[in-house]
C-alpha positions as CSV (number, residue, x, y, z in Angstrom):
1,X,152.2,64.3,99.2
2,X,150.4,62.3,96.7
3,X,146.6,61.5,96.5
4,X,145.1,59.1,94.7
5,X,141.0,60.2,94.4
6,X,138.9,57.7,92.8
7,X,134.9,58.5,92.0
8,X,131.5,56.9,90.6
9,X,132.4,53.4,91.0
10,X,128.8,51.9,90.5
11,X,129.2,48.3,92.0
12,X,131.7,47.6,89.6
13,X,133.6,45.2,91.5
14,X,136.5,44.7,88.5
15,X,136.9,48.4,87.7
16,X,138.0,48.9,91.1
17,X,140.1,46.0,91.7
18,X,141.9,47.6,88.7
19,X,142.1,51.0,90.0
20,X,143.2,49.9,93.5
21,X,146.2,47.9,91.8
22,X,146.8,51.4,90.2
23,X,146.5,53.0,93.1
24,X,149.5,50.9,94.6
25,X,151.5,51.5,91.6
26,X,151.9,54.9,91.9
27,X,152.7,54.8,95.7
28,X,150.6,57.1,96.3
29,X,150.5,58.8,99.8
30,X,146.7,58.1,100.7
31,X,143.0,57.5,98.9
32,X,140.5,59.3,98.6
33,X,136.6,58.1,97.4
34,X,134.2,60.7,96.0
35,X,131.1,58.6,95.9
36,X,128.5,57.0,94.2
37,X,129.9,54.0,95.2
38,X,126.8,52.0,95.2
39,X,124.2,52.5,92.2
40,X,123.4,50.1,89.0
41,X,121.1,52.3,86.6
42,X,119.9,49.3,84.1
43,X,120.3,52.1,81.6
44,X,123.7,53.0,81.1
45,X,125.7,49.9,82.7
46,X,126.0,46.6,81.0
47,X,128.4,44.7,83.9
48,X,125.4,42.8,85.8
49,X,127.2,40.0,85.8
50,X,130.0,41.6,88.3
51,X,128.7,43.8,90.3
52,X,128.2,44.0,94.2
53,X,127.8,46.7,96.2
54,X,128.8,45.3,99.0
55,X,132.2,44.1,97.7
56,X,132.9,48.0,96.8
57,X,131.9,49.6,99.9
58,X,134.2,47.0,101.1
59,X,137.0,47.5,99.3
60,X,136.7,51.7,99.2
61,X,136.4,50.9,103.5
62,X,139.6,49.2,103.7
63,X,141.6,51.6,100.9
64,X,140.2,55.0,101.3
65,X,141.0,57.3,103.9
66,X,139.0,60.0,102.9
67,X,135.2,58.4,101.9
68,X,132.4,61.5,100.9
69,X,128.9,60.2,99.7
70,X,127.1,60.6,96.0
71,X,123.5,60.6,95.4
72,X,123.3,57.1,94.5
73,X,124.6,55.9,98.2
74,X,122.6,57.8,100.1
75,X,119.2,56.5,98.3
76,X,121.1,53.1,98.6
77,X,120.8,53.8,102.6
78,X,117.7,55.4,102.6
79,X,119.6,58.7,103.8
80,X,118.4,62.2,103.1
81,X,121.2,64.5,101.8
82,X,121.3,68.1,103.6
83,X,120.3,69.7,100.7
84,X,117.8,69.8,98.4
85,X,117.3,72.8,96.9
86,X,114.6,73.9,98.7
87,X,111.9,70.3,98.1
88,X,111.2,69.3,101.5
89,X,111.0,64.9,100.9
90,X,107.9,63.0,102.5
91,X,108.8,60.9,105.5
92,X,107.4,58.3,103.3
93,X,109.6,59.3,100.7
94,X,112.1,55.6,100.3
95,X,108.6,54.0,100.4
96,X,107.5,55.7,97.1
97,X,107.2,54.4,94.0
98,X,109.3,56.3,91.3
99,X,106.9,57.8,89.5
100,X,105.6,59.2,92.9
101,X,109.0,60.3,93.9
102,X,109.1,61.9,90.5
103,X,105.7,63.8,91.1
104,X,106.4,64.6,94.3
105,X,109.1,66.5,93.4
106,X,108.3,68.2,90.1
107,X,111.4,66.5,88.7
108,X,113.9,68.4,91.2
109,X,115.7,65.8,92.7
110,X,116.7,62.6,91.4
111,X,113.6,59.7,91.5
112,X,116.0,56.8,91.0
113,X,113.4,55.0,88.5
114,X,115.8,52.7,86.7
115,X,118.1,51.4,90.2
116,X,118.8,48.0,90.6
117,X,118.4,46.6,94.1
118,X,121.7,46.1,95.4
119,X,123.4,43.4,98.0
120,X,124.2,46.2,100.6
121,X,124.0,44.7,103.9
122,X,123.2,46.6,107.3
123,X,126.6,47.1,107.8
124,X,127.2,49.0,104.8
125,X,124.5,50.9,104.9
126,X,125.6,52.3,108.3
127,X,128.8,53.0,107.2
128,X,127.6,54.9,104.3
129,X,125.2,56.9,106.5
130,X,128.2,57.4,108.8
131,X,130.1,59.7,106.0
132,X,130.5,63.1,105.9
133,X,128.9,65.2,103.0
134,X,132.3,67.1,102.2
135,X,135.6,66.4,104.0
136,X,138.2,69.6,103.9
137,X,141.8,68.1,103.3
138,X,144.9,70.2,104.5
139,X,147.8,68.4,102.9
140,X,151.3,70.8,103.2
141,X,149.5,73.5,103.7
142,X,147.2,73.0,100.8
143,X,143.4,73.0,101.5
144,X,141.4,70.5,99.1
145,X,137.6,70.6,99.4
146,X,136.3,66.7,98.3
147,X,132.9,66.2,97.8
148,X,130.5,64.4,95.2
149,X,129.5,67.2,93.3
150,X,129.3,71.3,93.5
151,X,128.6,73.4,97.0
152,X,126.0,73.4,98.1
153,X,124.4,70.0,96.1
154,X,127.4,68.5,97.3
155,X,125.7,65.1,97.6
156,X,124.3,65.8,93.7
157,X,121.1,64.7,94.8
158,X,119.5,67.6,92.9
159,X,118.7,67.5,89.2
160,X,120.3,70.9,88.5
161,X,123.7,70.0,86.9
162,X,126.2,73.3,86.8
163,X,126.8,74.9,83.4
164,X,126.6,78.9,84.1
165,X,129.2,80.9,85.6
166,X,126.7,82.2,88.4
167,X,126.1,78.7,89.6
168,X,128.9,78.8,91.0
169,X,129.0,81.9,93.3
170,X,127.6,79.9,96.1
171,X,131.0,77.5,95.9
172,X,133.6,80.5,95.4
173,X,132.3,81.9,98.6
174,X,132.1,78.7,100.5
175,X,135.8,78.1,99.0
176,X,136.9,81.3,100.1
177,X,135.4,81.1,103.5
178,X,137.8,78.1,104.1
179,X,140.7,79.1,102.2
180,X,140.5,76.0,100.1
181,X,142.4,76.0,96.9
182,X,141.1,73.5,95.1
183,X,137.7,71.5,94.9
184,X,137.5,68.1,93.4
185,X,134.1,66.6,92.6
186,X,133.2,63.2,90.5
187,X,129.4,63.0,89.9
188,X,129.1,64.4,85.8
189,X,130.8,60.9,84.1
190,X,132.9,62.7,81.6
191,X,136.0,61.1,80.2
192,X,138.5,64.0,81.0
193,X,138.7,66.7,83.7
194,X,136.8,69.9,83.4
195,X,137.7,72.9,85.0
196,X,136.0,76.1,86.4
197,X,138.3,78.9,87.7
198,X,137.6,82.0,89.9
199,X,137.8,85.3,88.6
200,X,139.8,84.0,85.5
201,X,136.9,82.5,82.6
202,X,135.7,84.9,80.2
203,X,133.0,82.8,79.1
204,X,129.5,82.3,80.3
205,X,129.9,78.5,80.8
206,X,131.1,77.6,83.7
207,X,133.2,74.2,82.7
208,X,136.0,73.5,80.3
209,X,137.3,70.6,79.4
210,X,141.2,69.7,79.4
211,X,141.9,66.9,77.2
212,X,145.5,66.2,78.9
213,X,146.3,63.6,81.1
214,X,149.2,65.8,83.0
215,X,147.8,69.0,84.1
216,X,149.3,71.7,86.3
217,X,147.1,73.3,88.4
218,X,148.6,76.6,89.7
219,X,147.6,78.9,92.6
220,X,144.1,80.0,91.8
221,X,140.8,79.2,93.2
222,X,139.9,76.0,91.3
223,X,137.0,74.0,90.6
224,X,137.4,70.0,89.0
225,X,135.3,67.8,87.7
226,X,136.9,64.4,87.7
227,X,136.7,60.7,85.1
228,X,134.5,58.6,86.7
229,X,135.9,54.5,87.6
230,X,132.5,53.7,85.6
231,X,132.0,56.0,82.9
232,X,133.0,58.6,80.7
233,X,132.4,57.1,77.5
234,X,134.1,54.0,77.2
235,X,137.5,54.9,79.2
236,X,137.9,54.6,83.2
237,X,140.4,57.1,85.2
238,X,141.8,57.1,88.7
239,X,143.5,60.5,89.4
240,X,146.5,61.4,91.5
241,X,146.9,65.3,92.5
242,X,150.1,66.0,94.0
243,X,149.9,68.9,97.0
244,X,153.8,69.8,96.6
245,X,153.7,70.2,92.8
246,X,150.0,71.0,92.2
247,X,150.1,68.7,88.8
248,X,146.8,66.4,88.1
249,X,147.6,63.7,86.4
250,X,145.2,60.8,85.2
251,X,145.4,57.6,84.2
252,X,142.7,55.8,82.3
253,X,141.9,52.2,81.3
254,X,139.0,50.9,79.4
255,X,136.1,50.2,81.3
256,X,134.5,46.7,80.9
């Protein structure tokens, strides 16, 4: 079976009608979103001009049958995530200024300071606040674990990115506990796939990168960081992992 897993779309209502027409091209046997659906920061995206959050909430509704939220959609529907690495938010907290959400927090989570109200209607925003953090995927006999970013900031609504090798105990247990096989996150907006793999990397960082666009993914405990629909320097991707064969393979487009 075939999966098509799309992340980071950022409102950007022509990236994913592209990647949806991809999607259909490759037949693939399902969708799957990994979030941050919603979310225009003024400082890294130039496509004002065609973007709606609503129209890709829409869209990832209709197509996706697996739908996990990032950071960005859950401060677009003023929804806390479960963890926050130990900051306990105000009640007042979607009422704050940035700078106060900043100071309120020492910097620990994220503050949101440069978002771009969005379109988002109440329908949306209930239908984002109706999605699971993480969804467990069982797909001939192969357990997928999909989710925005790393166990347990799998919403990525903490500062702390992942870059040691001990940051990711707390997800090799959680993996194991499940018997998943592989875990595939969006949420760091790099232009290829980085890996992580249990028990295997001799070196202290946790990621490397894998600049192919066909990669076969064997029988180990894996962590992957996916290409982003808005993102990654320049170039889009959609991937496809395929549960009989265990190859990624991506596919990228220049982004508008």
């Amino acid at each position: 079976m075939k999966i098509g897993i799309i992340t980071d779309i950022h409102e950007n209502v022509t990236m994913l009608e592209r990647v949806l027409r991809l999607a259909d091209s490759t037949r693939c046997d399902g969708l799957a979103c990994l979030g941050d659906i919603a979310g225009y920061d003024r400082r890294f995206h130039n496509y004002h001009f065609d973007r709606s959050a609503r129209q890709c909430v829409e869209m990832v509704r209709t197509n996706c049958r697996w739908v996990v939220p990032g950071n960005h959609d859950l401060f677009a529907s003023h929804r806390l995530p479960d963890y926050s690495n130990g900051f306990v938010y105000p009640d007042m907290w979607f009422s704050l200024s940035p700078e106060e959400r900043r100071n309120r927090s020492a910097g620990r989570v994220w503050s949101f300071e440069s978002e771009v109200p969005n379109d988002l209607g109440e329908e949306q925003k209930e239908y984002l606040n109706s999605l699971p953090e993480y969804e467990i995927v069982t797909l001939n006999g192969l357990k997928m674990l999909l989710s925005h970013y790393i166990f347990p900031d799998l919403t990525g609504s903490t500062t702390r990115y992942v870059e040691r090798k001990h940051h990711m105990d707390d997800l090799w247990k959680f993996m194991d506990s499940h018997n998943v096989t592989f875990s595939l996150s969006g949420h760091s907006h790099k232009s290829h796939a980085y890996f992580s793999h249990y028990g295997s990397f001799p070196f202290m960082r946790a990621f490397h990168s894998v600049p192919n666009d066909t990669i076969h993914l064997g029988d180990d405990m894996t962590m992957i960081l996916l290409p982003p629909v808005t993102g990654g320097k320049g170039r889009t991707a959609f991937s496809v992992i395929d549960s009989e064969t265990r190859i990624l393979r991506l596919f990228h487009e220049k982004m508008i």
